[in-house]
MIMIZA-332237 format. One record per residue: x, y, z of N, C-alpha, C in turn; residue in three letters. Coordinates in steps of 0.1 Angstrom, whole numbers, padded with zeros to 4 digits, always signed. Last residue first. Example, Ala and Ser with C-alpha at 12.3 -4.5 7.8 and 13.67 -1.06 7.14 Angstrom:
REM residues 2
+0128-0022+0071+0137-0011+0071+0129+0000+0079SER+0132-0057+0078+0123-0045+0078+0132-0033+0078ALA
***
This chain:
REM residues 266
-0067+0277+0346-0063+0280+0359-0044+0275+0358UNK-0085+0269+0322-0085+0282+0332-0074+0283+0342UNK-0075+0251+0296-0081+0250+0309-0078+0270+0314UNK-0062+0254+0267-0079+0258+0270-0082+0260+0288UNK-0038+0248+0269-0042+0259+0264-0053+0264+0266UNK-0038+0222+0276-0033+0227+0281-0035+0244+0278UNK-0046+0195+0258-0059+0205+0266-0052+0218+0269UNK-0024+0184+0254-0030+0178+0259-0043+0185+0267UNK-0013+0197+0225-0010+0201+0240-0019+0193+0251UNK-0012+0206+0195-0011+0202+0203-0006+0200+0220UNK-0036+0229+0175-0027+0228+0185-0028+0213+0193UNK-0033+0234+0142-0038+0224+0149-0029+0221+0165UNK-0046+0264+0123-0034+0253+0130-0041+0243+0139UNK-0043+0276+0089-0051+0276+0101-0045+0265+0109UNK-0042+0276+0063-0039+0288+0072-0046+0291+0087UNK-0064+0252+0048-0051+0258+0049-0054+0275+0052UNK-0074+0222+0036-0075+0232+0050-0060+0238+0045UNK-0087+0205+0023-0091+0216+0018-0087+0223+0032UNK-0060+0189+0019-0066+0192+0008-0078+0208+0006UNK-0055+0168+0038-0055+0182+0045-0060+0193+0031UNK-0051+0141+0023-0061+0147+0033-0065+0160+0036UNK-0023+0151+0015-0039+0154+0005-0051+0154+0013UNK-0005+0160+0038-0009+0153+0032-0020+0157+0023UNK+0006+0181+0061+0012+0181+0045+0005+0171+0034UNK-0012+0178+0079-0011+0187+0071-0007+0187+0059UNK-0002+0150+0087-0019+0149+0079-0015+0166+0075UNK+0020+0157+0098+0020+0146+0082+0002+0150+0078UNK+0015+0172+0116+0025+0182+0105+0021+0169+0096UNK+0008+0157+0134-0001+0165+0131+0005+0173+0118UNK+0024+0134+0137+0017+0128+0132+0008+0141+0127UNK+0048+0153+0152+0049+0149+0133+0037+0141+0131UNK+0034+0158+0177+0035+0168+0169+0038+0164+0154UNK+0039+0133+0185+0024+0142+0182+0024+0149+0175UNK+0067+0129+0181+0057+0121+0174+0042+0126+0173UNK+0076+0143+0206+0079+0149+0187+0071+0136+0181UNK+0051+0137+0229+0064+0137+0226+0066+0147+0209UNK+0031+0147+0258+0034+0146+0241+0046+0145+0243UNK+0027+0140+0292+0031+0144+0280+0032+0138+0270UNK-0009+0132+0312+0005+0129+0305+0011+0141+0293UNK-0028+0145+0315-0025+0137+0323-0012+0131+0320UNK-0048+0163+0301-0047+0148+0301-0038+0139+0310UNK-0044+0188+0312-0054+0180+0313-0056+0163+0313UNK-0014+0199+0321-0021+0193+0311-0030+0180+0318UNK+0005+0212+0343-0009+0217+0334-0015+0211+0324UNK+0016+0193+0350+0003+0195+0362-0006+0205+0357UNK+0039+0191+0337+0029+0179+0335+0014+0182+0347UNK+0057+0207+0345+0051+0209+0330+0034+0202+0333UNK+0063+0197+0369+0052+0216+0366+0045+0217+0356UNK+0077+0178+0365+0063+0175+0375+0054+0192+0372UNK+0095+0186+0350+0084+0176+0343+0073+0178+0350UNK+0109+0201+0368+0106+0207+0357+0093+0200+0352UNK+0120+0180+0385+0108+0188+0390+0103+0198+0378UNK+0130+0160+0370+0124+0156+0370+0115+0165+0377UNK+0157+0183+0365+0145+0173+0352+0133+0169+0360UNK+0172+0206+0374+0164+0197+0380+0152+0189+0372UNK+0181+0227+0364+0192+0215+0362+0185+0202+0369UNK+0168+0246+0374+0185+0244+0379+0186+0234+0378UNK+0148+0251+0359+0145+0242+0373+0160+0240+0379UNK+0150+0269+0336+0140+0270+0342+0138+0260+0358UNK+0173+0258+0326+0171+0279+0319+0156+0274+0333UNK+0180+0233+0328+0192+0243+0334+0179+0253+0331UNK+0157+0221+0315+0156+0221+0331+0169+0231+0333UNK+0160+0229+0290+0149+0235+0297+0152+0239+0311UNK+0184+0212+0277+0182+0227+0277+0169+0233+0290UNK+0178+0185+0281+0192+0194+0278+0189+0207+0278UNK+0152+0177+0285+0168+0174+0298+0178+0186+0290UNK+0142+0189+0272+0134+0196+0281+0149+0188+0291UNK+0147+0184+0244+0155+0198+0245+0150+0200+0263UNK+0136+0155+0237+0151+0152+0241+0156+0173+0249UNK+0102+0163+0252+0113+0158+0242+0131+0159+0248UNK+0073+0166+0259+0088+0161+0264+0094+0154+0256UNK+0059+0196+0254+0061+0183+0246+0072+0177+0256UNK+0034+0216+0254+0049+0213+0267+0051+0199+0263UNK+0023+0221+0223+0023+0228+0240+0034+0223+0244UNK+0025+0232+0194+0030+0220+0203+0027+0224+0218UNK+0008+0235+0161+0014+0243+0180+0018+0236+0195UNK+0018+0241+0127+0012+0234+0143+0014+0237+0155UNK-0001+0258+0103+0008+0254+0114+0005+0247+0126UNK+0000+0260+0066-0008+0256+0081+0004+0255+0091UNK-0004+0263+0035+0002+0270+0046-0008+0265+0057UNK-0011+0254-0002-0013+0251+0013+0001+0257+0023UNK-0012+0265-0031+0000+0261-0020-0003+0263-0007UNK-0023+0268-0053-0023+0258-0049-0012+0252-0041UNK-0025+0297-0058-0020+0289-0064-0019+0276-0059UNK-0050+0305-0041-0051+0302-0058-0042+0296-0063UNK-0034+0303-0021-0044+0299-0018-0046+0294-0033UNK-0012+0327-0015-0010+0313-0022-0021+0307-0024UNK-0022+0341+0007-0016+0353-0008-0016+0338-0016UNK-0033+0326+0027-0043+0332+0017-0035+0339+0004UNK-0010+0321+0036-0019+0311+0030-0028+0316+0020UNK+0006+0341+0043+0008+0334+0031-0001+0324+0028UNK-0009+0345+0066-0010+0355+0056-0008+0349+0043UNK-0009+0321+0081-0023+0326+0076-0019+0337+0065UNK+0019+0327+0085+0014+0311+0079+0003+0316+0077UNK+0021+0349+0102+0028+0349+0087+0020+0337+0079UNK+0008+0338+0123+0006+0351+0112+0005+0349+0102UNK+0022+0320+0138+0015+0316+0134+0007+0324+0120UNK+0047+0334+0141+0048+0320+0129+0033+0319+0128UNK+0046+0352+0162+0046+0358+0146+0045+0347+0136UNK+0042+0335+0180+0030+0343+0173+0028+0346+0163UNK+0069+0331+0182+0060+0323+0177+0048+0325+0174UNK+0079+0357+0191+0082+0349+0174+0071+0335+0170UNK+0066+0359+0221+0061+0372+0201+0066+0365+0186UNK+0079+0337+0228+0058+0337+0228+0061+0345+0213UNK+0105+0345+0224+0099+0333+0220+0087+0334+0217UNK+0102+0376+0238+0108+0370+0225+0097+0355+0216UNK+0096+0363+0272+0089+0371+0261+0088+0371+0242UNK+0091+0346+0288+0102+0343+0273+0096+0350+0264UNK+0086+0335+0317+0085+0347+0310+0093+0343+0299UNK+0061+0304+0322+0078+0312+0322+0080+0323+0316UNK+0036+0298+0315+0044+0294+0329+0057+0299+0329UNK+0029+0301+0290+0030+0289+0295+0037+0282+0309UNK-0002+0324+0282+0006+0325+0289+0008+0309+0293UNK-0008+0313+0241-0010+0321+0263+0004+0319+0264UNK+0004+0311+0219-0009+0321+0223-0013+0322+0234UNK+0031+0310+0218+0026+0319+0207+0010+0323+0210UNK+0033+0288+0235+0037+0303+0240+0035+0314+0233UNK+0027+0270+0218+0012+0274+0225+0018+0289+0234UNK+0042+0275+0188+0042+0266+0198+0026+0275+0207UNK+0054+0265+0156+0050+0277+0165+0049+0268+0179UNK+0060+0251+0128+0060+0247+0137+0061+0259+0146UNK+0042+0246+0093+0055+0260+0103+0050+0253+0119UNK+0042+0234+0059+0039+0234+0080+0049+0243+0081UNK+0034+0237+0029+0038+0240+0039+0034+0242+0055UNK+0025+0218+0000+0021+0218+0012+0033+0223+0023UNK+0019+0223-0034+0027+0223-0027+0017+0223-0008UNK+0019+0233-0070+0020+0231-0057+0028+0227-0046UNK+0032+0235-0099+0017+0238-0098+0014+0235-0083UNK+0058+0246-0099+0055+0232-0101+0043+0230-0098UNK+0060+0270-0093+0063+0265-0109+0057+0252-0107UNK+0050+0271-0065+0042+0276-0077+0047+0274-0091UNK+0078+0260-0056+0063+0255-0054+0051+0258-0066UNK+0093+0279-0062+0092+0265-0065+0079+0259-0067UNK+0085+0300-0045+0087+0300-0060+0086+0286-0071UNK+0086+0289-0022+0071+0295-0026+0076+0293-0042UNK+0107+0285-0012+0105+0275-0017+0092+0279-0021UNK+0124+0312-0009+0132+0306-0018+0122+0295-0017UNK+0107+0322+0014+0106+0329+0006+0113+0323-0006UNK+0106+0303+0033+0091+0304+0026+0096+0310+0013UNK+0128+0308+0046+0126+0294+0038+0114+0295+0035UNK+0122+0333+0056+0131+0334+0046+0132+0316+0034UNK+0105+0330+0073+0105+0341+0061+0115+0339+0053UNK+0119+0312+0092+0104+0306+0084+0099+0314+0074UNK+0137+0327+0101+0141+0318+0093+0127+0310+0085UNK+0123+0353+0115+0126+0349+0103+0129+0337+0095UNK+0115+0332+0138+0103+0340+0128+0111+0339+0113UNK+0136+0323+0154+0121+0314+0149+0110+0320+0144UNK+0160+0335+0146+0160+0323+0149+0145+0312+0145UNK+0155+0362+0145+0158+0356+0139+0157+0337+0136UNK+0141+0364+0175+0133+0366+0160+0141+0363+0146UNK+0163+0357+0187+0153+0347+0192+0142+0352+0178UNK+0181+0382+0181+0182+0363+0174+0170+0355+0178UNK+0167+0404+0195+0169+0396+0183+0172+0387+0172UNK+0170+0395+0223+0153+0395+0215+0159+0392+0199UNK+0197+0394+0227+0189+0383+0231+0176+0382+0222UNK+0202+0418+0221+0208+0411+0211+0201+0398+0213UNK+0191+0431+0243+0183+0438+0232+0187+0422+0221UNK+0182+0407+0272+0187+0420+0264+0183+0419+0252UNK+0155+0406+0299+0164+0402+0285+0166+0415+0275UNK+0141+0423+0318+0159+0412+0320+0165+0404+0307UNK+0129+0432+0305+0139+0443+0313+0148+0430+0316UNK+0107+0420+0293+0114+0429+0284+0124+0436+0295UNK+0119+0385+0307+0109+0395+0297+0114+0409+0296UNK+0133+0357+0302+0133+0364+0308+0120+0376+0299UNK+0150+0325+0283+0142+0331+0292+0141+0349+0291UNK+0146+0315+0249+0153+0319+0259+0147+0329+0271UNK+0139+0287+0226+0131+0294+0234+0148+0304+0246UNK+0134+0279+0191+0146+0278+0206+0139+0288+0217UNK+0135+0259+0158+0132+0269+0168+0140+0267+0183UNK+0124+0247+0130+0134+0251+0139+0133+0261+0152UNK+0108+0237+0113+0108+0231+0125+0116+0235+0133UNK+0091+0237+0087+0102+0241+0090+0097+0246+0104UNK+0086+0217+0059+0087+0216+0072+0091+0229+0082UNK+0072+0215+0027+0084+0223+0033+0077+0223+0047UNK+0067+0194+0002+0068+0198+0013+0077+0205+0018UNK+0080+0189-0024+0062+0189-0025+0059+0197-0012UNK+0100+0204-0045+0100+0204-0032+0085+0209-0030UNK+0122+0187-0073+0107+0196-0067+0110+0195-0056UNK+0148+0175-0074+0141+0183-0088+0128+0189-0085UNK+0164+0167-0059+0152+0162-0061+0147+0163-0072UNK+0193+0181-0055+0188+0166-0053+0178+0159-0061UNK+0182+0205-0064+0187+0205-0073+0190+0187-0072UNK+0165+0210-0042+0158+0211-0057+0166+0203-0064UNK+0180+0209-0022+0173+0203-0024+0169+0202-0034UNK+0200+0235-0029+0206+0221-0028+0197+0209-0026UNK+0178+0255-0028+0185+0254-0038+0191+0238-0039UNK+0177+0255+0006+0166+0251-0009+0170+0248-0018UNK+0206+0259+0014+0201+0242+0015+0186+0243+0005UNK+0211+0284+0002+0217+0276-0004+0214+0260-0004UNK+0187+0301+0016+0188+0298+0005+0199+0285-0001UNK+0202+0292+0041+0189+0286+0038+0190+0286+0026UNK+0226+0308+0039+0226+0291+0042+0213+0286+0039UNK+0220+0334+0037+0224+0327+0026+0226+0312+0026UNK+0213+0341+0063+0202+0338+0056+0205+0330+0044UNK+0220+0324+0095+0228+0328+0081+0217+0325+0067UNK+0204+0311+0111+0207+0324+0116+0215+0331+0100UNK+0204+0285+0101+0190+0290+0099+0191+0305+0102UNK+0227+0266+0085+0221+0275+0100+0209+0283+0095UNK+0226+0233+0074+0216+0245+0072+0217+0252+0087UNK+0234+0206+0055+0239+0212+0066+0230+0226+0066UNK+0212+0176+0044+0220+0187+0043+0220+0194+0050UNK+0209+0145+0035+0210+0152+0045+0219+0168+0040UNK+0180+0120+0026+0190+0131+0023+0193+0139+0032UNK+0164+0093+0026+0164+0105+0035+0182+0106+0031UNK+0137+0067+0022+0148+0077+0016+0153+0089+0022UNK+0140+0038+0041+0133+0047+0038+0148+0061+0031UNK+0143+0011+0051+0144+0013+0036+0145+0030+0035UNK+0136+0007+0079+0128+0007+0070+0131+0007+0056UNK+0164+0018+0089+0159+0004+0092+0146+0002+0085UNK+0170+0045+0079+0173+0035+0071+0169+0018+0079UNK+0157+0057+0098+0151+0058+0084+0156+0044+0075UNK+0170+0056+0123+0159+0053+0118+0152+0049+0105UNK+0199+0068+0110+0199+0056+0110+0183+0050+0112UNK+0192+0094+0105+0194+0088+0097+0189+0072+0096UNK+0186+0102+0133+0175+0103+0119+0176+0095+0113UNK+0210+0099+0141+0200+0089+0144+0188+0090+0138UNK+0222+0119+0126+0227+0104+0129+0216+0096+0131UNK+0218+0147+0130+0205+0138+0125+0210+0121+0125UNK+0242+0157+0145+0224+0154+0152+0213+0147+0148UNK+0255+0158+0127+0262+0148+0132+0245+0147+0144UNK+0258+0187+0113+0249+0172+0105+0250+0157+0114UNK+0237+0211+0128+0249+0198+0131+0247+0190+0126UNK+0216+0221+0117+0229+0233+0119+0239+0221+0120UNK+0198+0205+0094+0202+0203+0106+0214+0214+0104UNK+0176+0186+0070+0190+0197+0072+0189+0203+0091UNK+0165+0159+0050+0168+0171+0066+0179+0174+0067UNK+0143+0156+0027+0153+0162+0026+0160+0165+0040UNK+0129+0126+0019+0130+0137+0028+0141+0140+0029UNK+0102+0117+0003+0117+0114-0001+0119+0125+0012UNK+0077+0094+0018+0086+0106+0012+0092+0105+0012UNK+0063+0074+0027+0066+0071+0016+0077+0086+0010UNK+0061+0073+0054+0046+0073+0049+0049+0076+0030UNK+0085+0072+0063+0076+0065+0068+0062+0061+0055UNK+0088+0099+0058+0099+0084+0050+0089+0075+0055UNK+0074+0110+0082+0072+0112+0066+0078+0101+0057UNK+0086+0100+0104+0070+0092+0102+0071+0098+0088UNK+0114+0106+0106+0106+0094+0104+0095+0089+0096UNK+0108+0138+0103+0111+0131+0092+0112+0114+0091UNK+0092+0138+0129+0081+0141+0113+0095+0135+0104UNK+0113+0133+0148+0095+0125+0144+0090+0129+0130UNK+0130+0148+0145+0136+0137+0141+0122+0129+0136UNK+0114+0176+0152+0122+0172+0137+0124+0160+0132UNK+0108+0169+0179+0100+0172+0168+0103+0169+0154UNK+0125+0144+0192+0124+0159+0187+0113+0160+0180UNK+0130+0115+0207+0117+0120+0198+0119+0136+0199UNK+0161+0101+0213+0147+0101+0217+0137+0108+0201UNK+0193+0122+0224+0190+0107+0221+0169+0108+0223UNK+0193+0156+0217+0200+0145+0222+0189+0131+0215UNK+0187+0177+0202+0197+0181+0209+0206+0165+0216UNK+0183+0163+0162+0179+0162+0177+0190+0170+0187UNK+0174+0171+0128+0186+0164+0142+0178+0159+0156UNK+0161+0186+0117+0161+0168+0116+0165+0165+0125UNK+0158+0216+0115+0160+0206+0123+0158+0193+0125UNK+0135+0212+0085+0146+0217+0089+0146+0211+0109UNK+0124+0193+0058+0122+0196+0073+0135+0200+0079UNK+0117+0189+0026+0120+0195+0033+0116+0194+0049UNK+0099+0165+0009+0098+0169+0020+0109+0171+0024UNK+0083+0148-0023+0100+0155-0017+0093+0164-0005UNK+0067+0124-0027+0069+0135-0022+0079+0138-0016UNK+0063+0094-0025+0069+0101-0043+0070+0114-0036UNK+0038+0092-0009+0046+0088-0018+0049+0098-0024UNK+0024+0100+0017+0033+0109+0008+0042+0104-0002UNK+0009+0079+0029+0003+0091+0024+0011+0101+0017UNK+0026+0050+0008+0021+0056+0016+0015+0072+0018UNK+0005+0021-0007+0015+0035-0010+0011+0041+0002UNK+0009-0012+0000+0000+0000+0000+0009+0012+0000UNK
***
């Protein structure tokens, strides 16, 4: 049985992972190879997608790797470019990168706000902006932008920056949806709430519990309704039905995941 993305060249930036487990990135380019795509992942460390790799390849599955800082705009352009020129189209564009850093507008500094908009606004303006063209020669196309739930409440930590860039992902993804709409280039995003993935031991617990994992989990996990955390597999099983034909008539509009966590009151 073909799978939902046969024959589909798929872009996803961050492939890698910070460590060993389920990233977001590493999940969607699985489960896309998975589901028959050719997948392109680019990573700032090509030595993070290793275990992308090696996933993929215990299935057969097709997966290309190329090197991409997302802070250097000529890098993007050059990993689109170096996709196309792999593939010859780009059906899917992922783009999964992002970073969160504490504090709000008086304890974070000016160069801090900056990159954090570089980092997870622009880079989603700029790899829109070199794969829209493509897209529209080739009569289509399906684009995800990964944002997160700090883009619409409050998630328990000041990070000012982060919340406003990921707001800004969610925007931009509605605005281009509709400027593309006629041409047959879907724009959606998805919104991860408090995922436990490989960045919550390596990164979270130092910037928010001093390096303390397991009381970070216990805070994360007391706001979600359900009762447990998501991993990077929730989040790629919601980015695969987007990018898929199923998702056919939806676009510029998001699908948050979070275990309720956004809705409750308190």
């Amino acid at each position: 049985m073909a799978g939902r993305l046969q024959g589909k060249v798929a872009i996803i930036t961050g492939a890698g992972s910070v460590g060993p487990g389920w990233g977001n990135g590493r999940a969607a380019a699985v489960l896309f190879a998975q589901e028959g795509a050719i997948v392109h992942g680019v990573d700032r460390d090509p030595a993070a997608m290793a275990e992308t790799a090696a996933r993929i390849a215990e299935f057969g599955g097709t997966f290309t790797m190329g090197q991409c800082d997302v802070l250097q705009p000529a890098s993007i352009e050059a990993m689109v470019a170096e996709a196309h020129k792999l593939h010859g189209r780009i059906d899917i564009l992922v783009n999964n990168v992002g970073g969160s850093a504490k504090g709000g507008p008086v304890e974070m500094s000016e160069e801090v706000w900056d990159t954090q908009f570089d980092y997870n606004l622009k880079s989603v303006f700029l790899a829109c902006k070199h794969v829209l063209p493509i897209m529209v020669a080739q009569g289509g196309g399906a684009i995800v932008n990964t944002a997160s739930t700090s883009g619409i409440r409050w998630t328990g930590a000041a990070q000012v920056a982060y919340a406003a860039s990921k707001a800004g992902v969610i925007q931009l993804s509605r605005v281009v949806a509709v400027e593309y709409a006629s041409r047959n280039v879907r724009v959606n995003t998805v919104v991860p709430g408090q995922m436990h993935t490989p960045m919550v031991e390596v990164r979270l617990a130092g910037q928010r519990a001093g390096g303390d994992v397991e009381a970070l989990l216990k805070t994360r996990l007391s706001r979600i309704p359900m009762g447990f955390a998501g991993d990077g597999r929730d989040t790629a099983n919601a980015a695969l039905f987007l990018a898929s034909d199923e998702a056919r008539f939806i676009t510029g509009t998001e699908i948050v995941v979070d275990g309720g966590m956004s809705v409750r009151c308190d």
